[in-house]
Jmol script that loads the backbone (N, CA, C; Angstrom):
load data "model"
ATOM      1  N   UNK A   1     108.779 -43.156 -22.920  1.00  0.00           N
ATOM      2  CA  UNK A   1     107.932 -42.005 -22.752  1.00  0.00           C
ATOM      3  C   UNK A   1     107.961 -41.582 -21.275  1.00  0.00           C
ATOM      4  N   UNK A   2     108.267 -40.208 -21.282  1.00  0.00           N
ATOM      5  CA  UNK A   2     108.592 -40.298 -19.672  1.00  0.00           C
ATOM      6  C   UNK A   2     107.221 -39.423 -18.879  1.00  0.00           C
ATOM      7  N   UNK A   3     107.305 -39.916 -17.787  1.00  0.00           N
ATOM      8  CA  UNK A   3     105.748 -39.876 -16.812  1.00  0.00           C
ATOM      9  C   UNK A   3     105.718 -38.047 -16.765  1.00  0.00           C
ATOM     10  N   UNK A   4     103.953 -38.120 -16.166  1.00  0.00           N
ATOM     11  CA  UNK A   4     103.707 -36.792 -16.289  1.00  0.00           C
ATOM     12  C   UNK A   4     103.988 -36.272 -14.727  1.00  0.00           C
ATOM     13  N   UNK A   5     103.940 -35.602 -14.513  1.00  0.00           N
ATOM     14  CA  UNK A   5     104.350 -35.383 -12.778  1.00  0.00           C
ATOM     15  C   UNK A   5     103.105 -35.769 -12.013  1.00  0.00           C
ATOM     16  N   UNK A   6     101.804 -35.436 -13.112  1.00  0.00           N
ATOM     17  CA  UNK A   6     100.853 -36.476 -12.195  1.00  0.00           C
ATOM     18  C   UNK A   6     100.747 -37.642 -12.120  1.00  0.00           C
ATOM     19  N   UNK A   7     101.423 -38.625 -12.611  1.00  0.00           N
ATOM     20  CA  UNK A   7     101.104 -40.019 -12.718  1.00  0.00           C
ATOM     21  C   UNK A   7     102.605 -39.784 -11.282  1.00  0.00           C
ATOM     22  N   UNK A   8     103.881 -39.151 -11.664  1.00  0.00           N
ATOM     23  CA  UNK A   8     105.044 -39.114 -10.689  1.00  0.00           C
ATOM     24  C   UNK A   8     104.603 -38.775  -9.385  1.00  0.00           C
ATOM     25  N   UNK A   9     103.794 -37.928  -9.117  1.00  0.00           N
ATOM     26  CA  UNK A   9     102.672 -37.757  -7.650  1.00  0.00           C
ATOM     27  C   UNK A   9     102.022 -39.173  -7.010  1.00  0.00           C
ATOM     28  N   UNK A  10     101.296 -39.145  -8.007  1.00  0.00           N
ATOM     29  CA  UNK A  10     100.093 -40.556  -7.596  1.00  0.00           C
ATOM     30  C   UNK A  10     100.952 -42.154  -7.223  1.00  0.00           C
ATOM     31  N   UNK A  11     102.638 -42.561  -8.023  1.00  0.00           N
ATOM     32  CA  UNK A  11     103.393 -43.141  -7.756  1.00  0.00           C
ATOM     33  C   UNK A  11     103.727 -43.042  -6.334  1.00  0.00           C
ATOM     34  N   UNK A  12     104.220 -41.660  -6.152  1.00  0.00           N
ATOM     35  CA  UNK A  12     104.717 -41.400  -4.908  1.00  0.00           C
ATOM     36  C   UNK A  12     103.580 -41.243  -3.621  1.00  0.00           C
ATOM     37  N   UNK A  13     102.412 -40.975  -3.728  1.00  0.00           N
ATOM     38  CA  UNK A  13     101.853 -41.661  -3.214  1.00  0.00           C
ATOM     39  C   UNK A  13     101.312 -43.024  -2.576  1.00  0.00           C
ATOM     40  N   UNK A  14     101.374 -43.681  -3.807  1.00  0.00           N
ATOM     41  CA  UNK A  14     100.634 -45.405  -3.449  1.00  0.00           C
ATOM     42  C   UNK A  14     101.825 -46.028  -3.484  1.00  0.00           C
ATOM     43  N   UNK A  15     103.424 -45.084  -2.984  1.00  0.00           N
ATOM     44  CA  UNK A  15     104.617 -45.341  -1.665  1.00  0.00           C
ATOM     45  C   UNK A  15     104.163 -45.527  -0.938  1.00  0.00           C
ATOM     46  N   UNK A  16     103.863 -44.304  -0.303  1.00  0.00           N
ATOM     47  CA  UNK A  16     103.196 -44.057   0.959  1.00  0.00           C
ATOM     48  C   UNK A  16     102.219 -44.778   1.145  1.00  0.00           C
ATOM     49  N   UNK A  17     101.084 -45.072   0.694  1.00  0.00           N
ATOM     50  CA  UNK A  17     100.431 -45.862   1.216  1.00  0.00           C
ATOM     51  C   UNK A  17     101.007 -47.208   1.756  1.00  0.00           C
ATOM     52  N   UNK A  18     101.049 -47.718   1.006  1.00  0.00           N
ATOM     53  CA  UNK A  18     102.103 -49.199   0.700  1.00  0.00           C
ATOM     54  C   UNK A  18     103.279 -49.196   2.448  1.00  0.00           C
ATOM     55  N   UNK A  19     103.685 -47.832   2.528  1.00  0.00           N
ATOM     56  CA  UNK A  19     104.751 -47.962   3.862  1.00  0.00           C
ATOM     57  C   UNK A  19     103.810 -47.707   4.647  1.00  0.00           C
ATOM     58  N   UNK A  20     103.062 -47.524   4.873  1.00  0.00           N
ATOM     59  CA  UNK A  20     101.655 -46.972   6.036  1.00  0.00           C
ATOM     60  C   UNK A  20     101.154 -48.125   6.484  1.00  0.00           C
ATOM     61  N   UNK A  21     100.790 -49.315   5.312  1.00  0.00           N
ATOM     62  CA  UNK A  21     100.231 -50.488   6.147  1.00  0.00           C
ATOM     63  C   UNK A  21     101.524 -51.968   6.490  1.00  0.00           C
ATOM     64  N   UNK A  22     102.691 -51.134   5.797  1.00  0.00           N
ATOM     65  CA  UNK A  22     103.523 -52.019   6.367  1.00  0.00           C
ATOM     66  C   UNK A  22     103.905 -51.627   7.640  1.00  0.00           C
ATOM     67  N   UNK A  23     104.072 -50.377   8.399  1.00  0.00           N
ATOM     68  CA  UNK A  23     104.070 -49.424   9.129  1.00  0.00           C
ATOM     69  C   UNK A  23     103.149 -50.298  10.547  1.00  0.00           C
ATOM     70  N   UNK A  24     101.827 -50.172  10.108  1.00  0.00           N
ATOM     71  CA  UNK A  24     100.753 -50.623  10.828  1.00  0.00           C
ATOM     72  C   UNK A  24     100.386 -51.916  10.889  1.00  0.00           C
ATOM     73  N   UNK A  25     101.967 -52.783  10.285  1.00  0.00           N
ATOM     74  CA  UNK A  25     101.677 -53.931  10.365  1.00  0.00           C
ATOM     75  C   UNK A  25     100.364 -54.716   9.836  1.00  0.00           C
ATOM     76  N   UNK A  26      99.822 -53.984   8.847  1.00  0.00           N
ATOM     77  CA  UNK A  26      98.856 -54.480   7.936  1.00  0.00           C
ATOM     78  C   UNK A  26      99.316 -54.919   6.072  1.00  0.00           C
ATOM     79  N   UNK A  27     100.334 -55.175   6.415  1.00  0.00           N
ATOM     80  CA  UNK A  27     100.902 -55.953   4.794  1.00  0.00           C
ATOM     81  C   UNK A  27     101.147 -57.187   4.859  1.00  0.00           C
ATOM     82  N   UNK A  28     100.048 -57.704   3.869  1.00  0.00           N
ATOM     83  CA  UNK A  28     100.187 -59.425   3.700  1.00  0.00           C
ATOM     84  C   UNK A  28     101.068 -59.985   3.323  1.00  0.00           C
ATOM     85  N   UNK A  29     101.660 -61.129   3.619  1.00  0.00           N
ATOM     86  CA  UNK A  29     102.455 -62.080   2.650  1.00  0.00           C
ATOM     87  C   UNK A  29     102.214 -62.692   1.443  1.00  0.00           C
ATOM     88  N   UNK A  30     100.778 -62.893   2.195  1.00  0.00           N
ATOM     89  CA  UNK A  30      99.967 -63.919   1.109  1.00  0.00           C
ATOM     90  C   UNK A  30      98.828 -63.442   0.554  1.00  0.00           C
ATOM     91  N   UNK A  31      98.142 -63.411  -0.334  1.00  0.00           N
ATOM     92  CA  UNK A  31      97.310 -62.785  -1.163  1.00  0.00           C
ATOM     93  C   UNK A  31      95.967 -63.492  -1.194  1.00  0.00           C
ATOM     94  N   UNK A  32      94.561 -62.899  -0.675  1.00  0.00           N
ATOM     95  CA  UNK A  32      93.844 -63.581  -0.694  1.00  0.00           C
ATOM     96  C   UNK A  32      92.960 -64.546  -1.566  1.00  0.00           C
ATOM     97  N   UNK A  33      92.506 -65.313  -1.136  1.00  0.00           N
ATOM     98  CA  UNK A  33      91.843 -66.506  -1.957  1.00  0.00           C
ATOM     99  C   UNK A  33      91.340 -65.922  -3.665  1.00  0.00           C
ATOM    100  N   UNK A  34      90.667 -66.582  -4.136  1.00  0.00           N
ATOM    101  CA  UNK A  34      90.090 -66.333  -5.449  1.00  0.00           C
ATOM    102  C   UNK A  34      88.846 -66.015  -5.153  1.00  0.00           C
ATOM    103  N   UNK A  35      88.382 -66.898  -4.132  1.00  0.00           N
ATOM    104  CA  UNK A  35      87.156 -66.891  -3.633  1.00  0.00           C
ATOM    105  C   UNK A  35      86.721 -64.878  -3.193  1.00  0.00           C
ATOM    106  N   UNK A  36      87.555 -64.417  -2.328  1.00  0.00           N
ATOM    107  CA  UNK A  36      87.677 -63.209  -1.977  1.00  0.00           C
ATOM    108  C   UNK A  36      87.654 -62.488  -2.970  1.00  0.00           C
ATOM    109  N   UNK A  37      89.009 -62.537  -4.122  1.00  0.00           N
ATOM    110  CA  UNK A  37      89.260 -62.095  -4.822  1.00  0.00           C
ATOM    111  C   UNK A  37      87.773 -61.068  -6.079  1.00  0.00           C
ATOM    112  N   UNK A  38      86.761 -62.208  -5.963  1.00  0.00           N
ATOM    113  CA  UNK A  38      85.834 -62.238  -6.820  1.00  0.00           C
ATOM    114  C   UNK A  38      84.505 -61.684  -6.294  1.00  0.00           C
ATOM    115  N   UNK A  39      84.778 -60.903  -5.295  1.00  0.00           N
ATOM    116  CA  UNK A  39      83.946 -60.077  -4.340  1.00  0.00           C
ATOM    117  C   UNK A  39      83.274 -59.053  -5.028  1.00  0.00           C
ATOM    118  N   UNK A  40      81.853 -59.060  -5.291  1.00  0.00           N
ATOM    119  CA  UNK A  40      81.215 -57.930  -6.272  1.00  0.00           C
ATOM    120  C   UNK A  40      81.069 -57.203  -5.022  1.00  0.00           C
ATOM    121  N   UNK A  41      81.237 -57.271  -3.719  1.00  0.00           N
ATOM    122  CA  UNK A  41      80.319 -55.850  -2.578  1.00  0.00           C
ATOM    123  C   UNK A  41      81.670 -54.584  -2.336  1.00  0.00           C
ATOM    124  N   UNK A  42      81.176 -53.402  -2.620  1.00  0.00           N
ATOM    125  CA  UNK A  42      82.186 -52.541  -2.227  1.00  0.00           C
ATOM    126  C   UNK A  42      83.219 -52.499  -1.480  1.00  0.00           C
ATOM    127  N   UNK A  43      84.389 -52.311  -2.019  1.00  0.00           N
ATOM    128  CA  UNK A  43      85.571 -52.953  -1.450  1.00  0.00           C
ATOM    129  C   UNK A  43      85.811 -53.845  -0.759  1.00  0.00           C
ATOM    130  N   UNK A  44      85.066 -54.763  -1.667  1.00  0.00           N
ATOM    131  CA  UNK A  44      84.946 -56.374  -1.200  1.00  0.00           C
ATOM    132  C   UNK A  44      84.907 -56.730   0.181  1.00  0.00           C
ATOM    133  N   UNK A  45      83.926 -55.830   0.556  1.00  0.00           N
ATOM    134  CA  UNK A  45      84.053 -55.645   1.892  1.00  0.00           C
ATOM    135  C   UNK A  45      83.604 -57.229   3.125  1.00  0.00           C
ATOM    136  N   UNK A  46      82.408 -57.967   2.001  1.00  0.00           N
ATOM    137  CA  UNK A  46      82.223 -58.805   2.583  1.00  0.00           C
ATOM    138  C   UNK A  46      83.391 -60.469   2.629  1.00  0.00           C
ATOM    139  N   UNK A  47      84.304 -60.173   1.932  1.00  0.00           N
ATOM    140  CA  UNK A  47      85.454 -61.521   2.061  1.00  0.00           C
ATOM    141  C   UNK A  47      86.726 -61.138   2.410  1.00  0.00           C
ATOM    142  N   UNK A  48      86.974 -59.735   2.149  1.00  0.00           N
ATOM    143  CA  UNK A  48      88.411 -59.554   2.817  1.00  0.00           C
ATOM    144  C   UNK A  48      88.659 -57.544   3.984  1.00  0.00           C
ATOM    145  N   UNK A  49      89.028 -57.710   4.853  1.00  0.00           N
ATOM    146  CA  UNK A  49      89.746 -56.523   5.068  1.00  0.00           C
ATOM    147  C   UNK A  49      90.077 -55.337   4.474  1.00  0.00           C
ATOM    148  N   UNK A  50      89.680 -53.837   4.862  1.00  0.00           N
ATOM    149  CA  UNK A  50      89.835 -52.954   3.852  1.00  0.00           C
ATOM    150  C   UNK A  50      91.626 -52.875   3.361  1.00  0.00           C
ATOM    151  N   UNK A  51      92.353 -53.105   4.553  1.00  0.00           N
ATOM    152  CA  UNK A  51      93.529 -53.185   4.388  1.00  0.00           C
ATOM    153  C   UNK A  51      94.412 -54.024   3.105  1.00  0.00           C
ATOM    154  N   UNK A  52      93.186 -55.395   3.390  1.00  0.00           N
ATOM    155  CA  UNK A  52      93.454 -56.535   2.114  1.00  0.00           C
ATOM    156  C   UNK A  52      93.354 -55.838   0.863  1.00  0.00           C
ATOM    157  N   UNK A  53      91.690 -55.363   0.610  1.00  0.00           N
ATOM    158  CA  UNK A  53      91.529 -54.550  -0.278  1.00  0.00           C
ATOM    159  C   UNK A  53      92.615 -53.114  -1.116  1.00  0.00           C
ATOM    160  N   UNK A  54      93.141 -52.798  -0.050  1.00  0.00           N
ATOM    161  CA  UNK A  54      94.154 -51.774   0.058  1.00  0.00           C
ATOM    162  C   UNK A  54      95.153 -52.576  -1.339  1.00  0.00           C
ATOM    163  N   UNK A  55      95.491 -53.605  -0.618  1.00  0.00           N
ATOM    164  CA  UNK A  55      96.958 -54.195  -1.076  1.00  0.00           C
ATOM    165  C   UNK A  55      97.062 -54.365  -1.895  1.00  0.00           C
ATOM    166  N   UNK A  56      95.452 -55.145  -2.486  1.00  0.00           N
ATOM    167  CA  UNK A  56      95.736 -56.679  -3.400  1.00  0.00           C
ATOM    168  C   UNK A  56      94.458 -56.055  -4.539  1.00  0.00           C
ATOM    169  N   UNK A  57      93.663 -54.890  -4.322  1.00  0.00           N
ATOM    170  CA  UNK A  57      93.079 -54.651  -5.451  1.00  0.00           C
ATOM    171  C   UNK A  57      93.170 -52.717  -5.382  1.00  0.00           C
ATOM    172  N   UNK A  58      93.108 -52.398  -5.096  1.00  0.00           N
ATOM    173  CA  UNK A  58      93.038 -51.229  -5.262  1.00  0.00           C
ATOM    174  C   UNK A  58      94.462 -50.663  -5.779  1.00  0.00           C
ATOM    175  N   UNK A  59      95.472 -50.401  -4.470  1.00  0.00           N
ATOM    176  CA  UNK A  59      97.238 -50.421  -5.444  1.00  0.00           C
ATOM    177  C   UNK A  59      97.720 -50.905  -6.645  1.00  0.00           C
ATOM    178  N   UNK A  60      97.113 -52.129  -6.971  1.00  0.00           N
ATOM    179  CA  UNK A  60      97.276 -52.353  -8.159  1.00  0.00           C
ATOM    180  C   UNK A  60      96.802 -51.689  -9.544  1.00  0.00           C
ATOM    181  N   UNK A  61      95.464 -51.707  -9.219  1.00  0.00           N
ATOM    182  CA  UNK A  61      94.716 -50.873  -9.984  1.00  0.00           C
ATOM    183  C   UNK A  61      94.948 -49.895 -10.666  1.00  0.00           C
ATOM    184  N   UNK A  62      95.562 -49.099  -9.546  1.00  0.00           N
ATOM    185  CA  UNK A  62      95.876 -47.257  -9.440  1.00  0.00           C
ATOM    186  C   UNK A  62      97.397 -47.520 -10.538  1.00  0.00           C
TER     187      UNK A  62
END
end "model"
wireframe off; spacefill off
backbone 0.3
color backbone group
């Protein structure tokens, strides 16, 4: 089934994002804890980095 040009946008976007914090030298290797992971405060703000957040829950998400 082939993509709608909005899902082909929003792809090509969360590129860009993705090269922006590798860019800024904000792309992890390693993926944070479970502990983090399981963060109920807005963009888990209290266990990891918005950047973390960026990587490891939000990009995925989308």
């Amino acid at each position: 089934m082939p993509c709608s040009e909005q899902e082909v946008q929003i792809q090509r976007l969360l590129n860009r994002l993705e090269s922006a914090l590798k860019t800024a030298e904000q792309w992890s290797s390693t993926s944070p804890s479970s502990w983090a992971m399981e963060s109920e405060a807005p963009f888990a703000c209290d266990r990891m980095s918005f950047a973390q957040w960026l990587q490891f829950i939000f990009i995925p998400k989308m």
